[in-house]
N, C-alpha and C positions, 0 to 999 in steps of 0.2 A: 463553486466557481469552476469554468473549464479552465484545462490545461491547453495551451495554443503550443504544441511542440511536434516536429517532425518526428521526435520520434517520443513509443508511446511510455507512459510511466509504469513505474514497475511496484507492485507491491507482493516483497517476495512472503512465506509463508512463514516466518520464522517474526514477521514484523506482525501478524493479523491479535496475539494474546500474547499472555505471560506464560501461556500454559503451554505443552504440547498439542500442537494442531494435526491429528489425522486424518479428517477429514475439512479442506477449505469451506463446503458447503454446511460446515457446522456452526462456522463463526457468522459468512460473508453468502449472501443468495448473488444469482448471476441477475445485473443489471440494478443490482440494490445502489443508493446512492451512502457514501459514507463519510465522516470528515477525517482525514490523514493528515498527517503532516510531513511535509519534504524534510525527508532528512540526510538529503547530500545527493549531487549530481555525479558522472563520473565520469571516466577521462573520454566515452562514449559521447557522454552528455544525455543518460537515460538520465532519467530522474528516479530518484529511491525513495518511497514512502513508506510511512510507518502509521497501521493504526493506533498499536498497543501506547505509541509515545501522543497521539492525538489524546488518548483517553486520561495521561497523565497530568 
């Protein structure tokens, strides 16, 4: 599902495993499609995704 939002979503690095991620291109390929889950807007109104809670 697309996201329809003026501003874009954010999926910071600390949400992609459970693990330490040094390198992003080790979890996540550029243009890969993923299932995330929103797990809270902020007072911005980005939006915050999380893979690692998708996988739970």
């Amino acid at each position: 599902m697309g996201i329809n939002s003026q501003k874009a979503p954010k999926l910071v690095v600390s949400e992609l495993a459970e693990k330490f991620v040094k390198n992003v291109e080790d979890v996540v390929k550029v243009d890969q499609e993923v299932t995330v889950k929103v797990i809270g807007i902020d007072e911005q109104g980005r939006i915050k995704l999380s893979l690692k809670q998708a996988k739970e």
